[in-house]
N, C-alpha and C positions, 0 to 999 in steps of 0.2 A: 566184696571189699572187706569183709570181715575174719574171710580165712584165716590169711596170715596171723592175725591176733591170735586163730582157734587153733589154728596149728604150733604156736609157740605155746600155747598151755599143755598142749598133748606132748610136744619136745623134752615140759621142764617136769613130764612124769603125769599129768592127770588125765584121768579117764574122763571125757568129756559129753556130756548131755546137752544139748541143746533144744532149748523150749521156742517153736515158731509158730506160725499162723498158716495155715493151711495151705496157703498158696504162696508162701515160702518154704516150707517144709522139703520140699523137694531137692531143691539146692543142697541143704542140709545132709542129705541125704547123699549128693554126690559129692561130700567133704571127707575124704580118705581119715582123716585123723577125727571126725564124729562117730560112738560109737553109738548113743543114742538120740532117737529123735522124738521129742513129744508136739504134737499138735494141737495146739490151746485154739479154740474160735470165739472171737473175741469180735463182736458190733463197733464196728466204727462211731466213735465220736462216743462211744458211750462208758460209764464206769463199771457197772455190773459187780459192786463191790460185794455181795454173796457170792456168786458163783468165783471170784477172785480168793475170796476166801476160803473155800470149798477146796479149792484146788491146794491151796498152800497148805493146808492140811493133809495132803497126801502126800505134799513132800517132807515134812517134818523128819528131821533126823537123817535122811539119805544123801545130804549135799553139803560140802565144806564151804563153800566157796563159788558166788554168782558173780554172773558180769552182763550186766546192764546194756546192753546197745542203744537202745530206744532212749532220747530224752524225753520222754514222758513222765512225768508224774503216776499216774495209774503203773507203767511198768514196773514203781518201782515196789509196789503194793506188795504181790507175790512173794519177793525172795523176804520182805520186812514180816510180815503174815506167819512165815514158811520159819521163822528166825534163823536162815542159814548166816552162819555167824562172820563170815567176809561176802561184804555187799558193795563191791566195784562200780563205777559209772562216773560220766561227768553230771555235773551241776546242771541245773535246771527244772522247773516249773513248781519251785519249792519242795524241790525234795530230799535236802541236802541231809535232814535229819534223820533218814532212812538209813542213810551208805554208811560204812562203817571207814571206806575210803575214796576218797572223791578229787576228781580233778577238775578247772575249773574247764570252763567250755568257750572256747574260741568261736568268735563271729565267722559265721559263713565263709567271707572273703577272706579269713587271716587262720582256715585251718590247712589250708595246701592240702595233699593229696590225703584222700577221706582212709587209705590203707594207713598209713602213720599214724591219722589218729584213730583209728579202733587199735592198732597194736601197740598206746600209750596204754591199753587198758590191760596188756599182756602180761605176764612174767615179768618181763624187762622194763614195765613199766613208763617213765618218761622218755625213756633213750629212744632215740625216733634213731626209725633205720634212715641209712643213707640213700640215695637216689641206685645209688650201684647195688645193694639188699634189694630193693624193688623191681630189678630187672632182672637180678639172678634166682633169685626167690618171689616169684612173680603169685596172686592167686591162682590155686590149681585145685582142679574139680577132675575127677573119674567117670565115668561113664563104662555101666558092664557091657560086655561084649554082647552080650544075651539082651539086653535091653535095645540096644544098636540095631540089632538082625531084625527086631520082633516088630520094632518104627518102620525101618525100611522093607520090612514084607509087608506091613499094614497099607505101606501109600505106595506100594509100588515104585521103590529110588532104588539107585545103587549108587554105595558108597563112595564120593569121592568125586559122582557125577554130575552135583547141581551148586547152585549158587541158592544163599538164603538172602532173602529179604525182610527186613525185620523193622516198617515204617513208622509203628508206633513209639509213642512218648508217654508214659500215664501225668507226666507233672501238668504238661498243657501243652499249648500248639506253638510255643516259641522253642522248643525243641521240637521241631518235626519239619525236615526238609518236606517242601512240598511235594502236594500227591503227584502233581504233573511232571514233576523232574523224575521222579521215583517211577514215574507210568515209562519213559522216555529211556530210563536205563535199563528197565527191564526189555526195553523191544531191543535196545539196541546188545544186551546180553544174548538174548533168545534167539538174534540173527544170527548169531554167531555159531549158536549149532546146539545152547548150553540149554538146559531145565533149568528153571527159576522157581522155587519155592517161597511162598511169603508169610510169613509166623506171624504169630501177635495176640492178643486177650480177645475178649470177645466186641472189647471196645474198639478193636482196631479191624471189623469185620468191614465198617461200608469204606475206610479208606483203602480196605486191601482188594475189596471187589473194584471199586474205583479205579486202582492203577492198575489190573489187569485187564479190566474192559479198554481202556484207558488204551493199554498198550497194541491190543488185540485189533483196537480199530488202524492203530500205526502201520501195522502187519499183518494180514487177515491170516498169515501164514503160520502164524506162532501162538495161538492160541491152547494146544496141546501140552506145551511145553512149559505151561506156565500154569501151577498148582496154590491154590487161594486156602491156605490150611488156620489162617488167624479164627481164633477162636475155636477152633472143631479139636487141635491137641490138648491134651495135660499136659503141663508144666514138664512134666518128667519125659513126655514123648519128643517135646519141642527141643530140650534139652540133647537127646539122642540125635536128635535130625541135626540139630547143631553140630553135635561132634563128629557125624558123616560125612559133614559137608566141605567140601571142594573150596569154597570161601564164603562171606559174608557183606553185606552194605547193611547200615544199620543208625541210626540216631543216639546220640548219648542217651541209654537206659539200661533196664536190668537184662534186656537177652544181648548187650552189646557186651557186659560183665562179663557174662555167661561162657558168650565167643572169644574171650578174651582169657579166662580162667581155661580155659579147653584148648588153646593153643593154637586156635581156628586161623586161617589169614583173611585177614578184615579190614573191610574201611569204614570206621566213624568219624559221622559226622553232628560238630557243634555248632551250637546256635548260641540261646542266650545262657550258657553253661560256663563251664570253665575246661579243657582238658588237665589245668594244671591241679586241680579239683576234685574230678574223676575221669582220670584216664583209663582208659583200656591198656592195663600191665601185661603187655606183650610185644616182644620183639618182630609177630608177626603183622600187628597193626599198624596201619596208618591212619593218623587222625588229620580232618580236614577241619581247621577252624582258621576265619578271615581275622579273627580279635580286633573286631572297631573300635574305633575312641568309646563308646558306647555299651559294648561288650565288656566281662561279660554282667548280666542286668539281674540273671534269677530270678527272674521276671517267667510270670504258666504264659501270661501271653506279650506280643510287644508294644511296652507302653509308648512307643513313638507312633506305632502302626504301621511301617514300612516293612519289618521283620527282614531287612537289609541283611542280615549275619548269615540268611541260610538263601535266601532270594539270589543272593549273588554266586554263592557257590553254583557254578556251571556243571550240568550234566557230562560235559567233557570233562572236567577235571575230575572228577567221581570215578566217571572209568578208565580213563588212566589211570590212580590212583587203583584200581583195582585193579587191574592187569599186572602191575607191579607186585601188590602182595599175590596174586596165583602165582607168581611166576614163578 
């Protein structure tokens, strides 16, 4: 979601570095217009104010000009530390006196699509693209050819020939269509003649073995066909299998971006999210969201308990909705 912003900085002339966290870094990496990428490992929830410091001392002098993503307070440590002399970012957790320019930051529900606002921090500053900017100039991610071939000799695929599955959410379980609809589409893909591959963290290994047994019991027949890879890729490998892939089902999250930056044809699906929010910026996607009086909540899990937003999306609609984007 932040391309577009990194690709207007690289349009209006800068050679563009970008500082992530290791298990972003890779993304970064398949961003045409980043020429470099540093990988900062950084502990959750903690400050590590020396080793912060440590580092902004190695950038001293080599940088005009940062731009902030993260509302964190500690993000904003580094480039103030580092004294690069334009310090972009919006407002937040008191760190206003850091920035040297700062916008203010919209509540959740009132920033519309999360690409506008990273590309407020761009070049062009406040002037939000238009809806019509956002479809013609969509996020775009590369993937080398070489990287493609070396994935799909590793699991034994061929390009073009399987469907991903990609059931995890990290925010919580109010974005995660259930595992049983999820077990139910894959048998009903896998009858069909198709390979089903299903990605994911390492968090998302007992829901991914889950809808494969799941399925396997549906059809004793299609067990071969269906490949449990969550957790066992890198980031970078997952990525690759992404862009080989023949289509996608997936939950609003980061390998939905992913599929969506890659041009993949895809169905995401929303729960207690928003698609007007973050949508999958591609003309190849269809997003499936009910939007109840209720929705959407931003809610890890559903504070009603019914979790009505994704319970009701029907396994039939899913794959309809999927036959249309292969088609």
């Amino acid at each position: 979601m932040t391309e577009p912003m990194v690709r207007d900085w690289a349009e209006a002339g800068s050679e563009i570095t970008v500082a992530a966290l290791p298990h972003i870094a890779p993304v970064y990496r398949s961003i045409p217009s980043v020429t470099h990428v540093l990988e900062w490992s950084f502990k959750r929830k903690t400050l590590q104010l020396i080793k912060r410091f440590q580092i902004s001392r190695e950038l001293r002098g080599q940088y005009d000009l940062c731009v902030i993503c993260p509302n964190s307070f500690k993000s904003a440590l580094i480039p103030w530390f580092a004294a690069i002399p334009d310090r972009i970012a919006y407002l937040g957790e008191f760190r206003g006196w850091f920035l040297t320019q700062s916008l203010s930051n919209p509540e959740r529900n009132h920033r519309g699509s999360m690409v506008s606002f990273y590309k407020a921090l761009g070049p062009l500053g406040k002037e939000k693209p238009s809806t019509l900017d956002l479809v013609t100039n969509p996020p775009y991610l590369k993937v080398k050819e070489s990287l493609i071939t070396r994935a799909l000799s590793l699991y034994g695929l061929t390009k073009g020939a399987y469907t991903v599955i990609a059931p995890g959410a990290e925010y919580g379980s109010a974005k995660r269509w259930p595992a049983e609809y999820y077990a139910e589409l894959v048998s009903r893909v896998s009858q069909s003649g198709g390979t089903v591959i299903i990605l994911g963290s390492k968090n998302d290994q007992a829901v991914a073995q889950q809808i494969k047994k799941d399925s396997e019991l549906r059809n004793s027949k299609i067990g071969s066909d269906i490949r449990n890879l969550a957790g066992e890729t890198e980031l970078l490998q997952a990525i690759a299998l992404i862009a080989a892939a023949k289509c996608m089902v997936s939950n609003d999250s980061g390998l939905m971006h992913i599929g969506a930056a890659l041009g993949v044809p895809q169905v995401a699906i929303f729960g207690s999210s928003s698609p007007l929010h973050t949508p999958p910026l591609s003309n190849k996607a269809k997003v499936i969201w009910l939007s109840l009086p209720c929705a959407p909540c931003f809610k890890r899990v559903c504070p009603l308990g019914h979790l009505k937003c994704l319970r009701d999306i029907d396994v039939g609609q899913v794959e309809a909705a999927l036959k249309i984007a292969c088609s």
